[in-house]
C-alpha positions in Angstrom: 0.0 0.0 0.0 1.4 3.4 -0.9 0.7 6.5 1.1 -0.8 9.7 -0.6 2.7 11.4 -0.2 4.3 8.4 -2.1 1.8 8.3 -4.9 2.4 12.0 -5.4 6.5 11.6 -5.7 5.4 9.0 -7.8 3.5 11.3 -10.3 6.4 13.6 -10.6 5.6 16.1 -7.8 7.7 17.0 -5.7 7.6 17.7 -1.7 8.3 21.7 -2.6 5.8 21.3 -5.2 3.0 20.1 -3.6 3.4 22.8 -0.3 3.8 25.9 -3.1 0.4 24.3 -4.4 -1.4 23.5 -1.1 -0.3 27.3 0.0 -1.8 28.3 -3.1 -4.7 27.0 -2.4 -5.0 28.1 1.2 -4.0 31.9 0.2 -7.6 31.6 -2.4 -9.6 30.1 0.1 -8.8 32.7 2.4 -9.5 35.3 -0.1 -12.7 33.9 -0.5 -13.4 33.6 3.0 -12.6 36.9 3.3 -14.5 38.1 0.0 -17.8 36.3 1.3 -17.6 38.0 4.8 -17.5 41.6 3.0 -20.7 40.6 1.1 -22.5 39.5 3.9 -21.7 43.2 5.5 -22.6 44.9 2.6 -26.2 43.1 2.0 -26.6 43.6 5.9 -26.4 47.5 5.5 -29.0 47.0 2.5 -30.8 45.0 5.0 -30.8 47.5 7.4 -31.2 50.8 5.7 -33.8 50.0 2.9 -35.2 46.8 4.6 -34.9 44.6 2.4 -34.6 40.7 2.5 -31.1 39.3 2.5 -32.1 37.6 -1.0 -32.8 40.9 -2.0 -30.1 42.5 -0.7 -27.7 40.5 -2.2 -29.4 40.6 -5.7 -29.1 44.6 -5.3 -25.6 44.1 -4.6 -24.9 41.8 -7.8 -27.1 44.0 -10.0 -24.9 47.1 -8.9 -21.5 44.7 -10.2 -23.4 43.4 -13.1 -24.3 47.1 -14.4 -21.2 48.9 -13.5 -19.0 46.7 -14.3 -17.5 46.4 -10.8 -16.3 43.3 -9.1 -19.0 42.4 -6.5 -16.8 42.2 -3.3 -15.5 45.7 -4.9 -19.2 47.4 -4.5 -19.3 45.3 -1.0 -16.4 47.5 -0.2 -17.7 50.5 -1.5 -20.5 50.3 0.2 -19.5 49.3 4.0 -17.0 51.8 3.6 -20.0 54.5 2.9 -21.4 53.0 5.9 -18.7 54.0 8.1 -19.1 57.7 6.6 -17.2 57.7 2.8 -18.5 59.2 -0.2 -19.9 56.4 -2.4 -18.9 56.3 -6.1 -21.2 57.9 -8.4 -21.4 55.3 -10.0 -22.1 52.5 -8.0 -24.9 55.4 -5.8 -26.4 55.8 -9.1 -27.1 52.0 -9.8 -27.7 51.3 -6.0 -30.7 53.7 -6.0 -32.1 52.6 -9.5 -31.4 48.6 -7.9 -33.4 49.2 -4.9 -35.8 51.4 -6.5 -36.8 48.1 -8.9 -36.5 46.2 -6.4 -38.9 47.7 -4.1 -41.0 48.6 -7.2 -41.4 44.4 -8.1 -42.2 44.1 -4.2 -45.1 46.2 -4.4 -46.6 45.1 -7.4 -45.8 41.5 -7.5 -48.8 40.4 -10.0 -47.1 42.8 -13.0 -44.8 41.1 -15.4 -41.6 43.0 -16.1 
């Protein structure tokens, strides 16, 4: 019976290889982590200020990315940071209010198609 470590020297990877690889690894699931925590913020401030549902929150949110362009956890940023008392990009404020106003507009007449 060979051990994982042996089947890997085996394969042609080395020791050094497979740490640079499993640090690699680590380092993006960190950022991801990391990435997914900002979000979570973010749609909690949506949450908060224009009461909306955390499903809805975080569809504003990717709307916002989607139509500006901007990487998600980027608006998240942006827009924990205006929390906290910062300017918000004009435009990711100008998407954010059209996003919500949708948003809130589909809540209150759910019977209309689109």
């Amino acid at each position: 019976m060979t051990t994982s470590c042996e089947q890997r020297t085996a394969s042609g990877e080395t020791h050094d290889a497979t740490a640079a690889r499993l640090e690699q690894e680590n380092a993006q699931l960190r950022h991801a982590i990391d990435s997914h925590a900002t979000v979570d913020q973010a749609v909690g401030v949506l949450i908060a200020i224009h009461r909306l549902s955390p499903a809805t929150g975080f569809e504003v949110l990717r709307e916002v990315s989607q139509h500006t362009t901007i990487k998600l956890h980027t608006i998240a940023e942006s827009l924990i940071a205006w929390a906290l008392g910062q300017p918000l990009p004009q435009p990711v404020g100008q998407e954010l209010n059209a996003a919500v106003q949708r948003r809130t507009h589909q809540a209150q007449t759910p019977d209309q198609p689109e």
